[in-house]
C-alpha positions as CSV (number, residue, x, y, z in Angstrom):
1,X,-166.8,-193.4,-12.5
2,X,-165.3,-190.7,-14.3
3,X,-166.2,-187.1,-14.2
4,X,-168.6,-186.9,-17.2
5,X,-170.2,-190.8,-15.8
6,X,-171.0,-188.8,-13.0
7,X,-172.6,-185.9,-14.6
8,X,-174.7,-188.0,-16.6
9,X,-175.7,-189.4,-13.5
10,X,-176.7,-186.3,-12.1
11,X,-178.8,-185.3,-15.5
12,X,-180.6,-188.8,-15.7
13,X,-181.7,-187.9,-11.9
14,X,-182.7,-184.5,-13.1
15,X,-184.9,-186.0,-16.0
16,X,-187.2,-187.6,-14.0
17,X,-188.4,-184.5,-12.4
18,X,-189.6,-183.3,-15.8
19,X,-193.4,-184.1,-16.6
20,X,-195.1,-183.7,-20.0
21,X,-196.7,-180.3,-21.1
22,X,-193.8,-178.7,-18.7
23,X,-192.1,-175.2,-19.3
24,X,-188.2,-175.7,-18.8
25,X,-185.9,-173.7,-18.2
26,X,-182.6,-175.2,-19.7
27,X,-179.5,-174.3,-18.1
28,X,-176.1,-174.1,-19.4
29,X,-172.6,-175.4,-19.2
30,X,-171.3,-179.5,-19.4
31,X,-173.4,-180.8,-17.2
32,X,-176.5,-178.9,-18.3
33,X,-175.5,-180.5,-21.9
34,X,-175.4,-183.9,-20.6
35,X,-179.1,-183.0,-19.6
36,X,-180.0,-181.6,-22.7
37,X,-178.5,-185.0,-24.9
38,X,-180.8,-187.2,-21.9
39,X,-184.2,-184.8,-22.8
40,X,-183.7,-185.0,-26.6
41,X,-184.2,-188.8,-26.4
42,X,-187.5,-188.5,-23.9
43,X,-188.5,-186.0,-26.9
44,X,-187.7,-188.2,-29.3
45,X,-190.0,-190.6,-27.9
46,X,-192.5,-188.4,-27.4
47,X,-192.1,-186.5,-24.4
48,X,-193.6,-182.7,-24.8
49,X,-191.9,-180.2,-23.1
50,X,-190.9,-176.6,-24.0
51,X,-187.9,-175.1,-23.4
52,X,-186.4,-172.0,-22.7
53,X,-182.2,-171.7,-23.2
54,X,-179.9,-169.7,-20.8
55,X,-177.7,-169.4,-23.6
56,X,-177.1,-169.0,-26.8
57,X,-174.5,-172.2,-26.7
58,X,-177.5,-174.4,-25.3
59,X,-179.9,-172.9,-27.5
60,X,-178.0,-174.6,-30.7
61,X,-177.4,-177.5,-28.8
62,X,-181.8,-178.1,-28.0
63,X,-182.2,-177.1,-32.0
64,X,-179.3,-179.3,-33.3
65,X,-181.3,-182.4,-31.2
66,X,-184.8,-181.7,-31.2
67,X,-185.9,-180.2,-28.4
68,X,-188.4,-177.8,-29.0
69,X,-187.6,-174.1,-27.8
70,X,-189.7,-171.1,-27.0
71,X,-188.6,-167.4,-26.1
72,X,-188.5,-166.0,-22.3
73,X,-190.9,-163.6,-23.7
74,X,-192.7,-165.9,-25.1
75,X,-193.4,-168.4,-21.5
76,X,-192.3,-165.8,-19.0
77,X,-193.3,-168.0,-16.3
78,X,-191.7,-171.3,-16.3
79,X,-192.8,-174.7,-14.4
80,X,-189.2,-175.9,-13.7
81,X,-185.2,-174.7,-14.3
82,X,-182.4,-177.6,-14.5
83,X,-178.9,-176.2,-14.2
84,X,-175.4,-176.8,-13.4
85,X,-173.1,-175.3,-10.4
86,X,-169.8,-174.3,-9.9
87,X,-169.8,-174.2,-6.2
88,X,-173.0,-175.3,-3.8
89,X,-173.1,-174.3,0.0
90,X,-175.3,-175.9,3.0
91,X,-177.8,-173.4,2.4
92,X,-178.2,-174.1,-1.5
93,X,-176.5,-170.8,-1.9
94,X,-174.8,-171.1,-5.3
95,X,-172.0,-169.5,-7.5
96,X,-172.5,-169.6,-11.2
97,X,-171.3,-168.4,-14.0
98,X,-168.4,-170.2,-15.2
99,X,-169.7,-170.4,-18.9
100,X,-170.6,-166.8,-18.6
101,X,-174.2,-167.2,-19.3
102,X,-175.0,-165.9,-15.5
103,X,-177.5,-163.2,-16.1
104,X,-179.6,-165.1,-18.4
105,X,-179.5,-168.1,-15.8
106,X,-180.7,-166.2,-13.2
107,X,-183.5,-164.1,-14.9
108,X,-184.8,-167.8,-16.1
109,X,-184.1,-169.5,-12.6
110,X,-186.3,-166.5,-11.3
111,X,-189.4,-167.0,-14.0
112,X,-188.9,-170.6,-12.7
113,X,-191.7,-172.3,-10.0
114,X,-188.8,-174.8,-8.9
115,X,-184.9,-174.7,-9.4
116,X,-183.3,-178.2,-9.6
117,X,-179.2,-177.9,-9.6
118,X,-177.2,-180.7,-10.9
119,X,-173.5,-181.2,-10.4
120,X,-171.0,-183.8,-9.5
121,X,-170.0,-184.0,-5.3
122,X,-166.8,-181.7,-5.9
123,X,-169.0,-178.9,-6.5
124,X,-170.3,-178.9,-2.6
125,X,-168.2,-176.3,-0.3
126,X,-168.9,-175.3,3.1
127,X,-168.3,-171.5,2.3
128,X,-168.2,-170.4,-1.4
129,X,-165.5,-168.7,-2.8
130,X,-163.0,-171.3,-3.5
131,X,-164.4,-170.7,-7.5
132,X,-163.6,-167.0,-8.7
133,X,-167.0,-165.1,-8.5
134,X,-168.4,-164.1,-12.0
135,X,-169.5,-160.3,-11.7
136,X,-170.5,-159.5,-15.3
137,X,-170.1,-155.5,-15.4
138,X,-171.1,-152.8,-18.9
139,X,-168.4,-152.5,-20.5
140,X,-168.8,-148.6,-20.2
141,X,-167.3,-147.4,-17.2
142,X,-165.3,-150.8,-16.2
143,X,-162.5,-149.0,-14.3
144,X,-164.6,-147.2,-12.4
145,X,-166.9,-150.5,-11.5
146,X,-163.9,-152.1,-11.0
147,X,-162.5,-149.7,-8.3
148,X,-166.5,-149.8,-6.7
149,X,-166.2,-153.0,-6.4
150,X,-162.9,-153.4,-4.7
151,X,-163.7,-151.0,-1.9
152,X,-167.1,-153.0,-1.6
153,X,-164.6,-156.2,-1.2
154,X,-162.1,-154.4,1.2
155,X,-165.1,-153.3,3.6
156,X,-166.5,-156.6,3.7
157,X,-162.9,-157.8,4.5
158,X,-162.4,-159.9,1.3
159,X,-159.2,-159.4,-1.2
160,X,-158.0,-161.1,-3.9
161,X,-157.3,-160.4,-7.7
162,X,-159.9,-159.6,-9.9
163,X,-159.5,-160.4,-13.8
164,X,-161.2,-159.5,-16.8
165,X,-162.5,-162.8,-18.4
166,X,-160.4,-163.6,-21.5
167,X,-160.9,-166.1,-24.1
168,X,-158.2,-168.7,-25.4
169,X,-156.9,-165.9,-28.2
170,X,-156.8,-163.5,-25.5
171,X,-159.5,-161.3,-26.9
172,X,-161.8,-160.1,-24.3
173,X,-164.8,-162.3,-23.1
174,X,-168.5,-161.0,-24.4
175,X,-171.3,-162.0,-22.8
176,X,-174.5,-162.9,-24.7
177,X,-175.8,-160.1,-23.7
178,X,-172.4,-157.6,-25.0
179,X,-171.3,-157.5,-21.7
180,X,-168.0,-158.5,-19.7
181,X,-166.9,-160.4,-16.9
182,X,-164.4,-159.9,-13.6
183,X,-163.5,-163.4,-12.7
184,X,-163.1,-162.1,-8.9
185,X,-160.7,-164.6,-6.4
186,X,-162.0,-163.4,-3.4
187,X,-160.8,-166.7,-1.6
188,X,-163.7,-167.9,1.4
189,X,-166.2,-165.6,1.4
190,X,-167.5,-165.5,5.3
191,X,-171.6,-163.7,4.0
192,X,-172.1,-164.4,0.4
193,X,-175.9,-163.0,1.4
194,X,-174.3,-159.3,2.1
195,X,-172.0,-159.5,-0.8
196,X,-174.3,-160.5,-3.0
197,X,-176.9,-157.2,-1.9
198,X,-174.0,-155.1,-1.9
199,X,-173.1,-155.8,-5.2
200,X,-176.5,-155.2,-6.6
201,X,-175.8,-151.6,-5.8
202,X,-173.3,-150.9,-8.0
203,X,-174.5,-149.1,-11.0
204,X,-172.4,-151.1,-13.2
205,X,-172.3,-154.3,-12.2
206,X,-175.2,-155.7,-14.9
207,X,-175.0,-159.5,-12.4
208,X,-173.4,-161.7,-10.2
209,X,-172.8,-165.0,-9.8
210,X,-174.0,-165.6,-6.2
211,X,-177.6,-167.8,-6.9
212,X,-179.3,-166.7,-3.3
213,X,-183.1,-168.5,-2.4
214,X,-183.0,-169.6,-6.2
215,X,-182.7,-173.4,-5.5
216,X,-184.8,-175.8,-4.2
217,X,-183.2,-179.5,-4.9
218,X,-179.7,-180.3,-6.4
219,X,-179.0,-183.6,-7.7
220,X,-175.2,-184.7,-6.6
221,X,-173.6,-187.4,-8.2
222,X,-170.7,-189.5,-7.1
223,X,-169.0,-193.0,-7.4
224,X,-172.1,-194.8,-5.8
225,X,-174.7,-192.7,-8.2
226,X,-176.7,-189.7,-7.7
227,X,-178.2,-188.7,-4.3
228,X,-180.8,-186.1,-3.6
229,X,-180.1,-183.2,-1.4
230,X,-182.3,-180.7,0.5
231,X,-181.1,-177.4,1.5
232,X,-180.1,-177.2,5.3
233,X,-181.7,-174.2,7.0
């Protein structure tokens, strides 16, 4: 089973925790695609859902295939959120981001009841931090922020380069939101909990990619098929 088998997987698993009449949160990224292709049939056939994008990317993907879309503001309480991962800990503890859509995820993951990540079994890690951590910062002041938070790394004993996000013709990465991002390869990082509280104190860090008490369920897929999985307390 290849990489994308496995994701499909993962997203068929997903699907069946979605019930008609339901406000969804629709996450972003490869594997939340391969979920949004799997809901457009179940709307097809006449499932009725809502939907609420994390992007602007899946947002044209749910209008180019049907699936009916509503506003944050419009639902700002949502029955369920079905997103990707780039790295998932023990303790559901997650780091996102890798598409860049990381505020938006978490402001919907946080309207959300329940929390359902899917990814394939290479995204579970004992301690996060093998993936480069996503801080997106304003783009006034971003030495400044930067310098802020490599003291807050040193202090919490973590090192590491940080880089601003680029895109393939080297023009700097904007976020939906006209923001930018410091891809930060802070290697194992030992309390994800106090980095993440730490960072939430720098005036210009906008968000972070470190997805604390947000999850409830992920859906891991592998060669033998999807599995279930709990977090471990």
């Amino acid at each position: 089973m290849d990489a994308r088998e496995m994701k499909i997987k993962a997203a068929a698993a997903a699907l069946e925790h979605v019930e008609d009449g339901m406000r969804l949160g629709i996450g972003t990224g490869s594997t939340a695609e391969e979920f949004v292709r799997l809901l457009a049939e179940r709307v097809a056939g006449g499932l009725k859902v809502q939907g609420v994008p994390t992007s602007e990317r899946t947002a044209r993907l749910c209008l180019e295939l049907g699936v009916p879309l509503k506003s944050l503001d419009e639902l700002p309480e949502l029955d369920l959120t079905i997103d990707g991962a780039d790295e998932i800990d023990p303790q559901f503890r997650l780091v996102k981001g890798g598409g860049g859509a990381l505020l938006r995820e978490k402001i919907v993951a946080a309207a959300s009841t329940r929390m359902i990540v899917i990814a394939d079994e290479t995204k579970l890690v004992e301690t996060l931090g093998a993936f480069p951590l996503p801080i997106e910062i304003n783009t006034f002041g971003q030495a400044s922020t930067r310098l802020a938070i490599e003291r807050l790394a040193s202090e919490l004993g973590l090192s590491g380069s940080m880089k601003l996000r680029t895109r393939s013709d080297e023009s700097l990465f904007m976020t939906d939101g006209g923001h930018l991002i410091f891809d930060a390869s802070f290697g194992r990082i030992p309390d994800a909990d106090a980095l993440a509280s730490r960072l939430n104190q720098i005036p210009g860090v906008v968000e972070h990619g470190l997805f604390i008490n947000l999850a409830s369920l992920a859906i891991i897929a592998g060669p033998a098929g999807a599995r279930v999985m709990e977090p471990k307390n």
